[in-house]
Every structure is written in C-alpha cells, then in structure tokens.
N, C-alpha and C positions, 0 to 999 in steps of 0.2 A: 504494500500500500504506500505509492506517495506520496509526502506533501505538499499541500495546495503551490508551497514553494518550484514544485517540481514540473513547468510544465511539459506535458505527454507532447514530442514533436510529432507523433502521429495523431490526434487528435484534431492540432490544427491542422496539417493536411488535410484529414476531411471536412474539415471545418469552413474552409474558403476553397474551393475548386478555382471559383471565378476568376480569382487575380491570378490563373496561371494565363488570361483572355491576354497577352503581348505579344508584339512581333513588333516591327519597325517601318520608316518612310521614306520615300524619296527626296532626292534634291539633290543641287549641286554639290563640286568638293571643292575647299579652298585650302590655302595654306601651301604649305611645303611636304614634300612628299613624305611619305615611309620612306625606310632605308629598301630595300628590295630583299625581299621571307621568302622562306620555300611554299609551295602548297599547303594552305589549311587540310587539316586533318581534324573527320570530326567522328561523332559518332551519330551514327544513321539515325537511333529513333533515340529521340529526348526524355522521353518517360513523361511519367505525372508527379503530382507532388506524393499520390496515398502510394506512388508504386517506390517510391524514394524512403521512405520510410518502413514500408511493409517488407522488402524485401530487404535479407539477411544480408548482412556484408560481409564480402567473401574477398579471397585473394583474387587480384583478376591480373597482378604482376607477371611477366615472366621472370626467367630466372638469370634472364642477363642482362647485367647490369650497363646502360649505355654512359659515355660520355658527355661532359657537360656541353661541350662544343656540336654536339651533335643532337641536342633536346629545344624542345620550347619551353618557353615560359606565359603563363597566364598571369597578368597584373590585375587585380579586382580591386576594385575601389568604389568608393559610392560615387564620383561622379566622374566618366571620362575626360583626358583631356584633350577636349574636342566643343568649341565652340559654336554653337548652333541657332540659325537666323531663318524666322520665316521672309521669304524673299518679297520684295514689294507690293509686287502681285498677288498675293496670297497663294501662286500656285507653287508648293514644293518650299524646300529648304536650304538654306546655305552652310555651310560648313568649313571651318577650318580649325588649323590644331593649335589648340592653347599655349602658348608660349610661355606666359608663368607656370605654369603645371610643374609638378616636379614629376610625376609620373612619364612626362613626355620625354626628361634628361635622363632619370635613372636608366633607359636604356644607352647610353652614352659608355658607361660601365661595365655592357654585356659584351660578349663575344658575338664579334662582325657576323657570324652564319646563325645565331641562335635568335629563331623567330620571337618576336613580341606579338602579344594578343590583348584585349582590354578590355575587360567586363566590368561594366557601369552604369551609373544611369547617366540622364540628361540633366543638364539645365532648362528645358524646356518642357511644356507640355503638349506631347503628340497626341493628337485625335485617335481612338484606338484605328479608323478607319488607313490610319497612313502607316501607322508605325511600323508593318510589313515590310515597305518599300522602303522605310529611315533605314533600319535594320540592315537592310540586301545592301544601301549605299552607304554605310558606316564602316562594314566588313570588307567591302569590295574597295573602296579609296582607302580606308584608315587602318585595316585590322582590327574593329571595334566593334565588341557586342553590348548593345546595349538592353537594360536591363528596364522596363514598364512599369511601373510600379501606379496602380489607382491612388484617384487624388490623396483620398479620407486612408490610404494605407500610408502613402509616402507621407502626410500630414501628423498623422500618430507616427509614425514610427521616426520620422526625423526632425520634426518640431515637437513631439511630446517625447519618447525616450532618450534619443541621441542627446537634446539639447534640453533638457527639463531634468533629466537625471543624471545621465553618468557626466555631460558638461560641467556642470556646478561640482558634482561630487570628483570626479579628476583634476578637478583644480579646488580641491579643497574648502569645498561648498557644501553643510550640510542644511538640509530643508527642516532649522526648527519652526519656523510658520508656514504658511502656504504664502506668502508675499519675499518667502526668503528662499530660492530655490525652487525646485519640483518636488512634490511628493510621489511618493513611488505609485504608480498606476497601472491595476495589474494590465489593462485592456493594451495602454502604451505597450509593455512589456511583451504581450504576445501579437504583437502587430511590429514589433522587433523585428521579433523570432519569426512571422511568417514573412516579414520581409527579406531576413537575409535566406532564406530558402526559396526564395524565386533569385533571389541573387545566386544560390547553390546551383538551382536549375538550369541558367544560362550558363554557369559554367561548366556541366555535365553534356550540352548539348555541342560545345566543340572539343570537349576532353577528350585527349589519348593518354588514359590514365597508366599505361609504361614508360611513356616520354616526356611526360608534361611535367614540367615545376609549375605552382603558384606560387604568388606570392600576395597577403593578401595587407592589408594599407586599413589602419586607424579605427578608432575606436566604434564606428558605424557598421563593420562588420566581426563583432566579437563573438555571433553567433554562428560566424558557417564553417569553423572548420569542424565544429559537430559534424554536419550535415555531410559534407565533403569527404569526412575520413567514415563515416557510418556507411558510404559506397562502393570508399573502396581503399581498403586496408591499409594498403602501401605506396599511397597516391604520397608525393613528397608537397610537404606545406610548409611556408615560410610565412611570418606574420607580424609588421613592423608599427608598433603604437608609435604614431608623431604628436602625442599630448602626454602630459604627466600621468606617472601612474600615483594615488596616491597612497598615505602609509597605512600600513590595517587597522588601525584603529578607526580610521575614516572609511576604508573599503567595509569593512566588517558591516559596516549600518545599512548594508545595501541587500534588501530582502532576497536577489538572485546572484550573491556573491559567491555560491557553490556552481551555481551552473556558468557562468562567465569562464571562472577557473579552469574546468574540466575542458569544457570548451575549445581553450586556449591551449590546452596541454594534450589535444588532439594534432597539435601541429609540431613538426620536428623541429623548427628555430622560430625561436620569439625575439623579436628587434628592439632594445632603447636607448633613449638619446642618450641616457646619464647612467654612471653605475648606483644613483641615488634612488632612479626608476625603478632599476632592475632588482636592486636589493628589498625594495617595497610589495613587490609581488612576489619575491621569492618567499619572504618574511609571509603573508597572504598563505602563499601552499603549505608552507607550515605549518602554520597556527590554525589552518582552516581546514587543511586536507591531510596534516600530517607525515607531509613529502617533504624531503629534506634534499638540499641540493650538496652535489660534490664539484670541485673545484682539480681537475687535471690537466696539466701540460698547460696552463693558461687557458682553456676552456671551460666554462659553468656551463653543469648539465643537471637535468633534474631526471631521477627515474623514477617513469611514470610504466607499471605493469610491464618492464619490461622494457620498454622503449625508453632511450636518453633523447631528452627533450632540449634542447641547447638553447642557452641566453646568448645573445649578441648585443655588446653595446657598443654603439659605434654612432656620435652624431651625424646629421646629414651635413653634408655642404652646399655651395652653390655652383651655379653653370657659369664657368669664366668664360666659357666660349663666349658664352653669349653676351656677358656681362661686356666684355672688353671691344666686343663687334658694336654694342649701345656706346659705348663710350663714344665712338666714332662718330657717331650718326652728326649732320649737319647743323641741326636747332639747339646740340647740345652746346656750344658756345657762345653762340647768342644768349641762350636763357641764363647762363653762370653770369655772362658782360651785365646782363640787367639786373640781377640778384646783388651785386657788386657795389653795382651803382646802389641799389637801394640800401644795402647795410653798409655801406661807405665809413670805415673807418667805426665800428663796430665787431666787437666779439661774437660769433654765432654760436651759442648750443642749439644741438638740436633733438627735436623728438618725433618718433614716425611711427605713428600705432594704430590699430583697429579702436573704433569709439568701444571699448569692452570695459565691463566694470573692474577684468580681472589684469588691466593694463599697467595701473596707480596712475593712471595721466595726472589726477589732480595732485597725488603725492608727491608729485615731480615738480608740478608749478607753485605747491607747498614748499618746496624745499629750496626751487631760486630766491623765491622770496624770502626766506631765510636768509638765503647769502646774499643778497642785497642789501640787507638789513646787519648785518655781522661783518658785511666786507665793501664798505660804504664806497671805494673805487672804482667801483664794478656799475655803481647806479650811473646810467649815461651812454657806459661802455658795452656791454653784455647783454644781447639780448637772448631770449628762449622762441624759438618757433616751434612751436607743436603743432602736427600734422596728423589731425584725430579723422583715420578713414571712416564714413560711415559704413562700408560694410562690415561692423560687427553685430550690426542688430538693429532696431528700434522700439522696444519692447518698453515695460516701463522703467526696468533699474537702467537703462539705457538714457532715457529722456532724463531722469532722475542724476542720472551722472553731468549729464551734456548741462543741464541748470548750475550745479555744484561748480562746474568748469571756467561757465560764463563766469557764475557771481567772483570765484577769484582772478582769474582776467582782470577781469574790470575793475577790483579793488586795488592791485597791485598797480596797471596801468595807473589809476588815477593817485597814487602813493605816490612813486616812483617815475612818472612817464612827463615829458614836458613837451612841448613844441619840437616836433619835428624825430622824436624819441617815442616809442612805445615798448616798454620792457619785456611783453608777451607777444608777442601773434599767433596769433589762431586761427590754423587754415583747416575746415569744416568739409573739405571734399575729398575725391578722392583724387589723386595726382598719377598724370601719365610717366609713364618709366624714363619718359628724359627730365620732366619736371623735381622728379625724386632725385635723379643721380645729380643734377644741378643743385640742388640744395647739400646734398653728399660732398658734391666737390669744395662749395664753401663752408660747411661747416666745420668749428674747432673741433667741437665734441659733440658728439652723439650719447644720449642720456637713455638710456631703458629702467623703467623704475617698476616692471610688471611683477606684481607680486603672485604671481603663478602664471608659466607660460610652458609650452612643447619649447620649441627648439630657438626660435625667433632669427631668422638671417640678418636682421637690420644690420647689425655690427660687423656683421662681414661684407655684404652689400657696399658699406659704407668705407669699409677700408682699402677696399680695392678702386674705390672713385677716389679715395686721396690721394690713391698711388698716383695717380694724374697722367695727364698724358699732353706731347708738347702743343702749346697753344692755347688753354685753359688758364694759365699761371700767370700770364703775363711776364713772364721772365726767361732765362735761358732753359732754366730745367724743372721740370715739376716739382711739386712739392710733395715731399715722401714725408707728413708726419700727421700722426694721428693720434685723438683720446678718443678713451671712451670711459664712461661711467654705467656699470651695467648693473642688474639686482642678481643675488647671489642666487635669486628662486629661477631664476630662464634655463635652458638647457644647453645653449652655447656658455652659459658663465664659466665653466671647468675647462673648456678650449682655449680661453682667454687670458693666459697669466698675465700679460702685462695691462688686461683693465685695472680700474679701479671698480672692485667688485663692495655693494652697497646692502644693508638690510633696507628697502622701500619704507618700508614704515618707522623708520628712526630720521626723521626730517633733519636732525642736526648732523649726524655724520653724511646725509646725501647731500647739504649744503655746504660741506666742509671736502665733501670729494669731488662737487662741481668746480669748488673755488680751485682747487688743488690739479686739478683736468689742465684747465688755460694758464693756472699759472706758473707751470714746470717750463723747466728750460726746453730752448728749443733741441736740443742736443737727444733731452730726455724723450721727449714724443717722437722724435724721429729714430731712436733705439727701440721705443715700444713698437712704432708702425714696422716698422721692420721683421720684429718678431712676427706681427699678428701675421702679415703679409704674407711670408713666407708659410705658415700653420695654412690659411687662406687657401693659395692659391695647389695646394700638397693635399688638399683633405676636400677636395669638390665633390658635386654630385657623384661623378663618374666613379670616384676613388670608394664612393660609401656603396652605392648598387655593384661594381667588382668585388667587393670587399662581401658584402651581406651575400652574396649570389655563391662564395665560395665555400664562406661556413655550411650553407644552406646542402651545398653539393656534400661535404663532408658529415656534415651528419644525418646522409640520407644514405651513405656506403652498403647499413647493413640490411636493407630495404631489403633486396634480393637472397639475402645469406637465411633469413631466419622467417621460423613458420609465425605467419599472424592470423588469429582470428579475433573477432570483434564480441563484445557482450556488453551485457546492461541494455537498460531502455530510458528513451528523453536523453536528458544532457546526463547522466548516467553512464552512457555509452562509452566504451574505450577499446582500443585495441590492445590485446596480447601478444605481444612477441618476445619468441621463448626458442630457443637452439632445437633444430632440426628434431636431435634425437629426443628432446624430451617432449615425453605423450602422456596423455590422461589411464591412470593404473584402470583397467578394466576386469570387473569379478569373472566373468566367464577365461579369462588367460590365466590368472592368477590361481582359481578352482582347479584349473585342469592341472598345473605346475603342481600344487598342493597334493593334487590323492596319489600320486605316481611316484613322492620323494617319499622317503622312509626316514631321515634326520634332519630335523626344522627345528629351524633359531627363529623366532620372530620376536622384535626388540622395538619397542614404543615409547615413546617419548609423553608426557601424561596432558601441563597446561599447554591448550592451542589443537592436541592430536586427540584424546579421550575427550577432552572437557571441553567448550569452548572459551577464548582469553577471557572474552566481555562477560563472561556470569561470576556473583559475587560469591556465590556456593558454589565451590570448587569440590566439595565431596560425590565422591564417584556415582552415580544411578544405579539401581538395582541394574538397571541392562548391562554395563560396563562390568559386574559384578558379575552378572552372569555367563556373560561372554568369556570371562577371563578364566573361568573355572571351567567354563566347557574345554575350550583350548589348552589348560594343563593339563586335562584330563586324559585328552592324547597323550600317551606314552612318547612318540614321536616326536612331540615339541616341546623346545626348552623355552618357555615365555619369561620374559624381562619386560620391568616396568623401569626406564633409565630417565631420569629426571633430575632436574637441578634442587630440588626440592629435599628437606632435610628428611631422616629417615624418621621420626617420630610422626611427623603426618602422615606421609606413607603409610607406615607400620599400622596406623588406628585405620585409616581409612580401607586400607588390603585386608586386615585382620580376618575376614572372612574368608579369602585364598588362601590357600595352606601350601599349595604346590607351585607361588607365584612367585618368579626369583624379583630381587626390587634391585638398583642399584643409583643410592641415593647422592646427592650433591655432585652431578655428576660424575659420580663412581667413585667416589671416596671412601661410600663405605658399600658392601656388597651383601648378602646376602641370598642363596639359592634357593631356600623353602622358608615357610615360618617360622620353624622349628630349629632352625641354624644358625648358632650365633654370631653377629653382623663382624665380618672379616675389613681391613683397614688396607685398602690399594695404596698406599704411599709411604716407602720409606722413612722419610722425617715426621718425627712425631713433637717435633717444636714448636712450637707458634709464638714464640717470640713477636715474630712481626706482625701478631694481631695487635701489641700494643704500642707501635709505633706506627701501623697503616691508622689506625680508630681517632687518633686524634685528629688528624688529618681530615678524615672525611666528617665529623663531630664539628671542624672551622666550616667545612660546607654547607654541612644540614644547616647550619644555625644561619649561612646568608643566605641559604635559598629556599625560601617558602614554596609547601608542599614538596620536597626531599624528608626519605626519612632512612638511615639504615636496617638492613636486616642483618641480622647476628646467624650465622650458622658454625656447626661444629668446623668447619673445615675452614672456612671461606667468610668472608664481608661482604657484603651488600650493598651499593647504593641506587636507590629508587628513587627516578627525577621525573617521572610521567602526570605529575599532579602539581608540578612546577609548573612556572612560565616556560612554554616551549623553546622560543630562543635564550632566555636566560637559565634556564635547564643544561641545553646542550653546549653553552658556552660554559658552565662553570664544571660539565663534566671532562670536556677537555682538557680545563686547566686540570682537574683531580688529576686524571691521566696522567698528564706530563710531571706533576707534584709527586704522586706515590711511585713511580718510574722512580725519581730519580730518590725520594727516600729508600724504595726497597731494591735498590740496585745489587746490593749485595747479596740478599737474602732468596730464599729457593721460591720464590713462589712468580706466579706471573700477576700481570694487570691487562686487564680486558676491558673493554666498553661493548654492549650491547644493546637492544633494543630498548632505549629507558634506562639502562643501568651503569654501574663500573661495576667490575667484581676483584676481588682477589681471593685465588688459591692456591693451593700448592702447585708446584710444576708438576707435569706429565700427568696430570687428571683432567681426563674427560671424557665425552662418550667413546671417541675414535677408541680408546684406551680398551674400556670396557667391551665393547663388540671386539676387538681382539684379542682379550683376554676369553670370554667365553666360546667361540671360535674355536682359539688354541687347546681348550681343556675339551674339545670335543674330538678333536684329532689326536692328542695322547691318550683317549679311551677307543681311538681305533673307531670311531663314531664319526669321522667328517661328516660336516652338515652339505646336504643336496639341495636344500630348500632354504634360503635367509631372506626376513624381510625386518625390514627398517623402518620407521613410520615417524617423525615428526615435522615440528613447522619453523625453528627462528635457527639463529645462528650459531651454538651449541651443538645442534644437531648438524647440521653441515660437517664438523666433525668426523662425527659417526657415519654418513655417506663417506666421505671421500678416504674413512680407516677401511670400510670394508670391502672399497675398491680396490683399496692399496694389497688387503689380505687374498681378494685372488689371484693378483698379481703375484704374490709369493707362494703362492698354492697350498696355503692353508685349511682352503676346504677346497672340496670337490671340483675338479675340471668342468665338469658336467652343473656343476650348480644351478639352479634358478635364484639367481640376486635382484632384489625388489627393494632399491633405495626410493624412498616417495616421502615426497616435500606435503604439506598441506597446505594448499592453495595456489593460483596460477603464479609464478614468480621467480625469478633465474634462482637457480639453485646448483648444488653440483651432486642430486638425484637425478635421476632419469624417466622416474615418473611425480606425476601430480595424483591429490586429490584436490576434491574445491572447497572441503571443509572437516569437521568433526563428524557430521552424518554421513559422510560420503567415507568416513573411515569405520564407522561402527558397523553399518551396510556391510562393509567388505568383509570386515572381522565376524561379523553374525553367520555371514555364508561359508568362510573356513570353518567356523565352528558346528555349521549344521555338518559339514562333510564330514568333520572326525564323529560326530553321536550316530552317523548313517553308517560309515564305515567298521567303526569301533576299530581298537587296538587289539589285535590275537596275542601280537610278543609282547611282554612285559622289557623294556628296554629300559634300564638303569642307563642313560646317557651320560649322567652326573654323579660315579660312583662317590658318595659321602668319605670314604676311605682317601678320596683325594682333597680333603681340606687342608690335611695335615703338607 
C-alpha cells in the first residue's frame, strides 16, 4: 500500500490519454545551419503513455559496447533552442536557432560525427491543427523534436510546480504563508509528472536505446529519468541541474522529496555547478534514502542497487566564439563612444540582472548608498547602473520588488545627485547583446549581490569585454583590467578567486568591497583580470559539455558487462544490476542438490536472514523453531546458527534445539549441540584492550546523541544508526582512525560496518568458522557434498568468500553443491540472492519437508563428541 505521497505513474497514464493528442507545424527555417548528423534513427511505433508504464522493463541492450564517437546524443530540455514566429500572414511559421541558448553551444564540446537531437517544447503556442507539420519542419531543418504540451497542462505544471514550488524552494524559499512562496499542490505535482512523461514519450519515439546518450537539463525535468530508465534498463542518462540545489533541511519540507530523489538516481551522472550543490543532495540521499556516497580516484559515486550513480561538478562556461565575433560587430563602438560621453569622467559600477526577488538588486543599491555615505569622494564620482531585465517575472513579489527599487532610487538620487549627476540609473528593459557588452566595456566593476542564484555568466561575460579589443579604448592598446564584487551565494563565486566575494545581506562589508573594487591600484585589477581571463577563456561552454559528455561515457562502461532488471512501482522503480553470475537461489535447484548429497553443512546467519532487521522482537517464531529442529533432525546435516550476537541470547532463545550447533560473536565462542560446553576459537584470552578501546569510544557516545555501546564477551560495540546520519558517520570515522592507532599494538582488529565500529580479537569471524566446521568434517572422513551459506550484511561476506577459498583447497568435496546466498538484490561476493527473510524460511521449510519425507536410514555421527578434546 502506498502513500498518498506516492504517486502510481500508471494511474496517470490512464488518467489523461488526451494530452498524448501532439505532433507539430509547418513553416519556414531560419538561422544558421546544423553542423551536418548522420540519419535519424528512430523507433517505428511510439507506444502510449498506459503501454509505457504497463509494460515491464527489460534489457533491450546488446552486448556490445559502442564508442563514444560513434553514438548520438539526445538533449531534452523544457524548451528548444529554437526561436519560433508566426509569419505575417498568419500562414505557417518562422524559425531560427536561439543564439543565447546554451543548449545550442554545448554541442560545440561534442565530437564533430556525434549526432545532436533536441527534445523540447516551444515558446509558442501551436494550434493542435499545425503542430504535425511544426514537428516534420523542426526535425527536418533543426534536429528538433518538439514536445505539445495542453495549455491548462503546461500552465500547472510550469507556472504552478516548476515555478510555485521547487523555484522558491531551490533557492531557498520556504512557503510559511501562501503570499510567501507556493504551497505544495498535489494537482501541480501530478501535472508535473504527466508532463515530463509526454516529454518521456517524445523521446522514446526517436530513441535507439543501444546508441543513444541523453542528456537531460534542469530542474523542469526531474521527473523522466523514472520514466526513461523504467523502458529501458541500460538506456545511458546524464542529468545537469543549472539552479541550486538546496541543503536538506530545506529539501526535507518538500512532500515528494522521496520520489525527486529516486528519480534522479535512475540516471548514471548527475551534473553541478558547485561542490556546495552536490554535497547538499548527497547529504538528501543520506538522510533520506540512507545511500551513502564513496569518493575514488577523484570521482563521487553513489551506489544505488547496484549501479554507481556519478556526481559531476563542473560549472558551465560561456561561448567565446561567439562572445568575441559580438565584440566585432559595427554599433558596438559607436554605442561604448556614446556611453563615454554620457559618464564623462565618472566611475561606472555596474549591475545586470533579471527583475527576480532572488537577485538583492535593492541590496546592492542599499549598499552604494552606504558607500556614499562612508566614503564621501565617491559622491559626484561613482555612479551605479543597474540593468533590472524584466524577464524574470511580473507576478506580485515582482511588482512589490520593482516599488522597493524605485523608492531607493529616488531617495539616494535626491541625497546625493545634483545637476547634471545622478548617482543611480535605472535601466527597466531589457538590453540587446551589443547594448550589454557596451556597458561591459565601460564599466569599472561589475556588482552581483544575488543572494541565491545557479551559475550567473555576468562576470565572465563581462571580463572578456574588458579584455577589449583595439578601437574601443581610445588608446594604443586595450585595456586589460577588471573588478568584480560578487555574492558568495552564485555558482561562478568559487571560479573567481581574485573577486571580491561578499555576504549580500551585510550592506557594510558590500559597501566596503565596492569602495575597495575602484579603488585598488591599477597594477592590482589588471593582475586580477588577468587571472579571471585566463580561468574564462580555458573553462567555456565547449570545455564543460566535453568534459560532462566524458564522465557520462565513463560511467556508463559497465552498461553492457552486467545483468539488469528493473523492480518496484511509481517512482519506487529502480534498476538492478548485479555480475552476470549472480542469480536469484531457486527451491526447485537447491531440493534436487539436497536429497542426492548425503553430508550437508548449512550455516545461517540469524538478524536480516531468520528475523527481519526492522522488527523490534528479534526472538525466533515458532516456525524458525521449527524448521531448525526439523533440519537437525536429519542425520545428514550439520546446522549452525553463526551470528554476531552474544551467546546468552542465542542460548535462551535456541534452548529449544538440542541438536543446533550456535557459533556466537562471530565464532568466538562455539558450541555443537546444547549439551556441549561452549568451546573458545581464539588463542588470547587477554582483553587488556577492552580497557583502553572503552574509553575511547565512552568520549564518542557522550558527543554523539543516539550512539550507545554494546559490551560483548569478546568484542565492543559501537551503534550510531539512531544518531544524526552525517554526524554519525563522520564521528565513526574518526573512532576508526583513533582506536587504529591506540590499539596498534594489540591482537585485535577494528572494523566499521553497517551503523557500527567493532572491535575483536584477530582471526575471528565467520570465514573462520565455516572452515573450521568444514575441516572437522573431512578429518571424520565425512567431507561435506552439500554446503549452504545464508546471510545479509558485511560479516557474512566473510563466510562467502572463506568457503570459496575452502574449495579451492579441496577441503570438501570436488563434486560439492556450494550455495553462498546474500539476502537481498545487492553486489555481494555470493552467487546467489534471496529478496528477503520469507524468501529464506520458504526455502529452509522445503529442505526440511525433504528430510521428514525422506527420513535418515544411517545414523551418521558427522560430529564424533570424542573430537572436542
């Protein structure tokens, strides 16, 4: 049963058939060409949305693995870049390809033969009657498939969720009123979800899910690589957020914070700007999912069932090509000569932002005013132009903002401003790319004060127009020097060492780093532009989609190598993949192995394999009880209950079994029947270093709320699963590295496991134990035919990979049936799985019907008593 939190993606598939009613329109092509693709490759019939769902996800991979230079790529994004115009006449459409778009340069990056593809939607709205014919001429001149989406869908889903919820809440907005933010709205939410699944559906209808990479672009589609990888197992996904991610305390309050997650961890690289991003959602999988990430060779990976899920952070850059081809352009020296004139012996800061609440424009013009006021020189000399675009909205905190802008404006001017001086300008439109770089060219410093942003190019935009070019300068040689004052919350801030980087909301130190901007030597601005320049012009678009496109190829290597299937339902969904050889244990192989061997060791591991972790009564079921007794009861099987658990639980709890060998704390102490008293696996009988480890972990428990030690005969305990998870896992580390180096001398080891650190003697553990029992069955001339193995965490791993090593030495039987099984789908170094505790008592129930049907004729003493001694 799931909850309401959980929505079924099959449900809405049958839910709206309708909005699958898209195709595309006719009209002219403008712009500049594609580069020249091989033949699309698609696939014949597109399906539906209920057959997208209904149908099981399977492998549809071959097994050979192609080259990067020899595949396509699919770019999905919510909107193409592809500029689109009903033509005057109202017959047909005009077209050409967006020039700002960054989707249009990341291909600049790729390999010259690796075809581009672009699934998106429009900026406009097509008649359903044309969109047909948009469609056939979008594919045919651009490469581009475009994605339909009904008004009242695109309406909800991207002015009510994209931009009412996770907008505000990625930049760290939460909705305590309804005037502050979006509240979460289930209807938004699954008008999301069926929208990125028509967005899933266009890209399934030109997919060659062997050769295709995606790659898919921001936070509007967080929902398809569900959909995407639920078709097709081994489809390779790439998935780049260009906004903040924010920290979990903030994520956490977000009612579908589970299903985004899983979501996302359907895709094999996840892209961000900052390691501040990436560490905030890993922190998320933690705290939320209980996924912990590893850190090898310089790559962050998370394993997710199997599959390593790879972080990439790597900010975008910008298009120099293109940036340095505008420099060129004719009107751009004209319009610097007029600008010139106007600030005539005048200081320019400047500032270039979307009208957005989440910009600090006013923080910014709060703060010159400061330094006008603090650095009284500057009043006459300095002015601030702020260039507030309105495309960031007009909604109310928008207008609400724009008011707030005005009234300081206007106070400051009438402060500070006198004939022929005004200490602000406030330019209210939005400015063409020569008018922008003209203001770039003359200005000292460039100011960004957004107190939450993605990546923001202004700064580098802007450094590459300082660079100048001859004829702009009025002099021999351009002028190479640049500030900037930028806020430490943007995503380029950590690229930028030589800004002056600023907290926005501390008005006295941004009026103290504006002052500090213009008035550094010139010696000093021309060593910082220098720097930026160089970072600049080394780290562009082309450098980031290379770069992102390669991780992407590398961690999709073992795509072809390993068996995957898919399970769960709704965003539940995920794939498995698990080494060739390992396969699901099945009772009908196992039964027949079982009645045909005549000496069987079967050795079980108790919490996770009998019990399951998550119940708080851990004592055994009458059926566990009973199973165990049936199974001793065969002569033929020597049964072990091997566990980390100390032997007086055990003991109460088995007391019922008489014929049940137990081998407690990981074999430390041993015992063959009830009646046998418990034998000591370990040379040293010191424990000295119980009172030198205890204090030690006694300084942890006491800083780390919910840790508590466990005391065993043998061995220490610490238990941090009731702790904070990240401050858990970081103070077990330290233990780690701390009792390492106090019990350096001493015979015992230190481990960390699932939740824990332990300490015990050396050379105790399962491995031990299964070779020990083994062994005493080959010196009674009894080698065992039949061995099975049964547990779940990493302890037992152990015992797989000891009694692999014992056929290897030929300790039991040539002929053996060996049955190493993990519980649960998840790499291991057994060879088979179950899926759980049931799936293990099932199994164990049917050996033991076979020995009460069979029964035992020989009485077989496997374990002559005479060998204790």
């Amino acid at each position: 049963m799931f909850s309401r939190s959980y929505t079924n993606l099959l449900d809405l598939a049958n839910g709206n058939l309708s909005a699958l009613d898209y195709g595309g329109s006719s009209g002219g092509g403008g712009g500049r060409p594609p580069r020249p693709r091989r033949m699309q490759r698609t696939l014949t019939t597109p399906g539906t949305l209920a057959e997208l769902d209904e149908e099981r996800a399977g492998s549809v991979a071959s097994d050979v693995q192609s080259s990067l230079a020899n595949d396509r790529i699919i770019v999905v994004a919510n909107t193409l870049p592809v500029r689109c115009e009903r033509r005057p006449d109202g017959r047909g459409w005009t077209f050409c390809w967006d020039e700002d778009s960054l989707l249009l340069h990341l291909r600049d990056g790729l390999p010259e033969d690796m075809e581009v593809l672009y699934v998106g939607s429009l900026r406009a709205d097509v008649p359903a009657a044309e969109q047909e014919d948009v469609a056939q001429a979008l594919l045919d001149r651009f490469r581009c498939v475009p994605a339909f989406l009904p008004k009242d869908l695109s309406d909800r889903f991207y002015h009510g969720f994209c931009k009412q919820t996770l907008w505000p809440l990625f930049h760290y907005m939460l909705p305590f009123t309804s005037d502050h933010g979006g509240r979460f709205d289930r209807s938004n939410w699954e008008a999301y979800v069926l929208a990125n699944k028509l967005f899933s559906q266009r890209v399934i209808e030109v997919l060659n899910p062997d050769d295709d990479y995606i790659w898919i672009h921001d936070y509007h589609l967080l929902a398809l690589p569900s959909f995407l990888r639920r078709r097709f197992n081994r489809l390779r996904i790439g998935f780049f957020l260009h906004s903040p991610f924010p920290s979990s305390e903030l994520y956490r309050s977000l009612p579908v914070r589970d299903e985004i997650l899983k979501s996302l961890l359907n895709c094999d690289l996840i892209g961000f700007h900052t390691f501040d991003y990436a560490r905030h959602f890993l922190s998320c999988c933690s705290r939320m999912l209980g996924i912990e990430y590893q850190s090898k060779r310089g790559y962050i990976g998370l394993d997710y069932f199997g599959r390593t899920v790879g972080i990439k952070i790597m900010p975008v850059g910008i298009n120099m090509v293109q940036l340095k081809s505008q420099l060129q352009l004719p009107d751009l020296e004209s319009r610097v000569a007029e600008l010139r004139k106007q600030f005539h012996g005048k200081t320019v800061l400047l500032g270039v932002d979307d009208l957005d609440i989440f910009k600090g424009i006013n923080l910014k013009i709060l703060a010159f005013e400061h330094m006008l006021k603090t650095h009284p020189k500057w009043q006459g000399r300095a002015v601030l132009v702020q260039i507030a675009n309105p495309r960031g909205g007009s909604g109310k905190d928008v207008q609400g903002l724009k008011a707030e802008i005005e009234e300081s404006c206007t106070r400051i001017n009438q402060q500070f401003g006198r004939s022929g001086y005004s200490p602000v300008e406030l330019v209210y439109r939005t400015l063409s790319s020569v008018e922008r770089m003209a203001y770039y060219t003359l200005a000292e410093c460039v100011v960004v004060t957004a107190v939450r942003d993605g990546m923001n190019l202004t700064p580098y935009e802007y450094i590459v127009c300082r660079q100048g070019i001859p004829g702009l300068d009025g002099g021999d040689a351009p002028k190479r020097k640049s500030m900037l004052v930028v806020s430490e919350f943007i995503g380029c801030s950590p690229s930028l060492s030589g800004a002056i980087r600023v907290n926005p909301w501390n008005i006295d130190t941004t009026a103290e780093a504006m002052n500090e901007s213009i008035a550094l030597s010139e010696n000093e601005k021309q060593l910082r532009h220098e720097k930026h320049y160089r970072y600049v012009c080394t780290h562009d678009v082309a450098y980031w989609s290379k770069s992102y496109i390669h991780d992407l190829e590398r961690s999709c290597r073992d795509h072809f190598r390993r068996r995957c299937w898919g399970i769960g339902l709704g965003f539940g969904f995920r794939v498995v993949a698990l080494d060739r050889n390992f396969k699901k244990l099945t009772v009908d192989s196992i039964v027949a192995d079982y009645k045909k061997s005549n000496s069987r060791v079967i050795l079980l591991d108790y919490d996770g394999t009998l019990v399951p972790q998550t119940t708080i009564n851990r004592t055994p079921n009458e059926t566990v009880v009973n199973i165990m007794n049936a199974l001793c009861a065969d002569k033929k099987n020597v049964v072990f209950i091997v566990s980390g658990r100390g032997r007086s639980s055990l003991e109460k709890w088995f007391n019922s079994c008489p014929e049940l060998g137990i081998a407690a704390e990981h074999g430390y102490f041993m015992r063959r029947t009830r009646d046998e008293q418990w034998q000591i696996n370990n040379q040293c009988s010191e424990f000295g270093w119980m009172q030198m480890a205890e204090p030690v972990m006694n300084l942890y428990t006491e800083a780390t709320d919910g840790s508590y030690i466990e005391t065993k005969e043998s061995a220490l305990v610490w238990h941090h699963q009731d702790a904070d998870p990240g401050f858990g896992s970081a103070q077990a580390k330290e233990m780690l590295d701390h009792l390492e180096s106090v019990l350096a001398n001493e015979p015992v080891s230190v481990k960390s496991g699932q939740h824990i650190v332990e300490v015990k003697p050396q050379s105790v553990s399962k491995g031990f134990v299964a070779e020990k029992i083994l062994s005493m069955l080959t010196e009674n001339k009894r080698q065992a035919d039949f061995v099975l193995c049964i547990g779940d965490d990493r302890s037992d791993e152990d015992m797989f990979e000891g009694i692999a090593d014992i056929m290897r030495r030929r300790i039991v039987d040539p002929q053996t049936s060996l049955y190493a099984c993990t519980v649960g789908q998840k790499p291991s170094k057994a060879k088979y799985y179950l899926d759980d505790t049931n799936d293990v008592l099932n199994m164990l129930e049917a050996l033991a019907d076979v020995s009460e049907e069979v029964g035992s004729p020989e009485e077989l003493e496997i374990l002559s008593p005479s060998e204790e001694a």
